[in-house]
C-alpha positions in Angstrom: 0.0 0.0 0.0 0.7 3.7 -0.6 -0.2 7.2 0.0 -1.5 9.4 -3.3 -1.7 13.0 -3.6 -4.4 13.0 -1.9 -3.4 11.7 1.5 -5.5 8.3 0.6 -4.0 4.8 0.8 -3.9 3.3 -2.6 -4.4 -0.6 -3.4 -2.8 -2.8 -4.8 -4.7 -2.7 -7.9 -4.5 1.0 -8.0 -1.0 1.4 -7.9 -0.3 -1.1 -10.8 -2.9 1.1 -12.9 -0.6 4.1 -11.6 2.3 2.1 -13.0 1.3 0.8 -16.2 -0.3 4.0 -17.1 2.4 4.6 -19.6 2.0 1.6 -21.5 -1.9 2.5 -22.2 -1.0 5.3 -24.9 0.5 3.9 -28.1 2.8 6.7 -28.5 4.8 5.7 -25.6 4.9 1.7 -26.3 5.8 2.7 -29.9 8.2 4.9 -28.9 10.1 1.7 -26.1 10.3 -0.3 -28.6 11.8 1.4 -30.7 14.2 2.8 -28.5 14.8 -1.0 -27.7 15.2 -1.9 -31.3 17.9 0.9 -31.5 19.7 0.0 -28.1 19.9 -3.7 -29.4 20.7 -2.9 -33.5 22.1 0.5 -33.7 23.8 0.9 -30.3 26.3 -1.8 -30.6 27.0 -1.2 -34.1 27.4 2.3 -34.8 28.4 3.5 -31.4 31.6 1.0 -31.5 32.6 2.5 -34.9 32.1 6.6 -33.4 34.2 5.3 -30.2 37.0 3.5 -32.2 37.2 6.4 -35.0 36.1 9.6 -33.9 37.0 9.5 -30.4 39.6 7.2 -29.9 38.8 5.1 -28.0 40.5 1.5 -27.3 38.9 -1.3 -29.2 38.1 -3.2 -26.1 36.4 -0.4 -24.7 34.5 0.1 -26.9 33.2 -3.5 -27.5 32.4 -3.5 -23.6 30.8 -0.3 -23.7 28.6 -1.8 -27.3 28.0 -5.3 -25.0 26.5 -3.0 -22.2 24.4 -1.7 -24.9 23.0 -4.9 -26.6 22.6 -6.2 -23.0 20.3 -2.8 -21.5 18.3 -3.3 -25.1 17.8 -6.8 -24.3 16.7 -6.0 -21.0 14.2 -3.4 -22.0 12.6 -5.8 -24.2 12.3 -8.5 -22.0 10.8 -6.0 -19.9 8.3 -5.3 -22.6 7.6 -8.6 -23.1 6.5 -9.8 -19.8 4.3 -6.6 -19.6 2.0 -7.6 -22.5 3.5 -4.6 -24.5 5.0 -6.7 -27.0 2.3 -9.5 -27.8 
């Protein structure tokens, strides 16, 4: 249980209708899984080729900096998944 605005206790219930408010508008579940899409495709890929070449940075770096990327897309899909967002 939790306190609103209000002062009044919420539910249960209530407070996963607070929580998964987000996923109700399509904007916003278009817009996650998208940004998961990029995190998993476009993250590793093109951010390991601007951390190599434009800023320098050492190969290994920048493979463990493109794995961390892959792995928080992953993540966010998974997360997407087990709330029904992606059927």
């Amino acid at each position: 249980m939790s306190i609103n605005v209000k002062g009044d206790i919420n539910t249960a219930e209530e407070n996963e209708k607070l929580r998964t408010g987000m996923f109700d508008s399509k904007f916003w579940r278009t817009t996650l899984i998208v940004i998961a899409a990029l995190l998993i495709f476009a993250g590793p890929t093109y951010m390991i080729h601007v951390l190599i070449f434009n800023l320098g940075v050492s190969y290994w770096v920048s493979m463990a900096s493109g794995f961390v990327v892959f792995i928080l897309g992953f993540a966010l899909l998974v997360y997407l998944f087990r709330k029904n967002v992606i059927t």
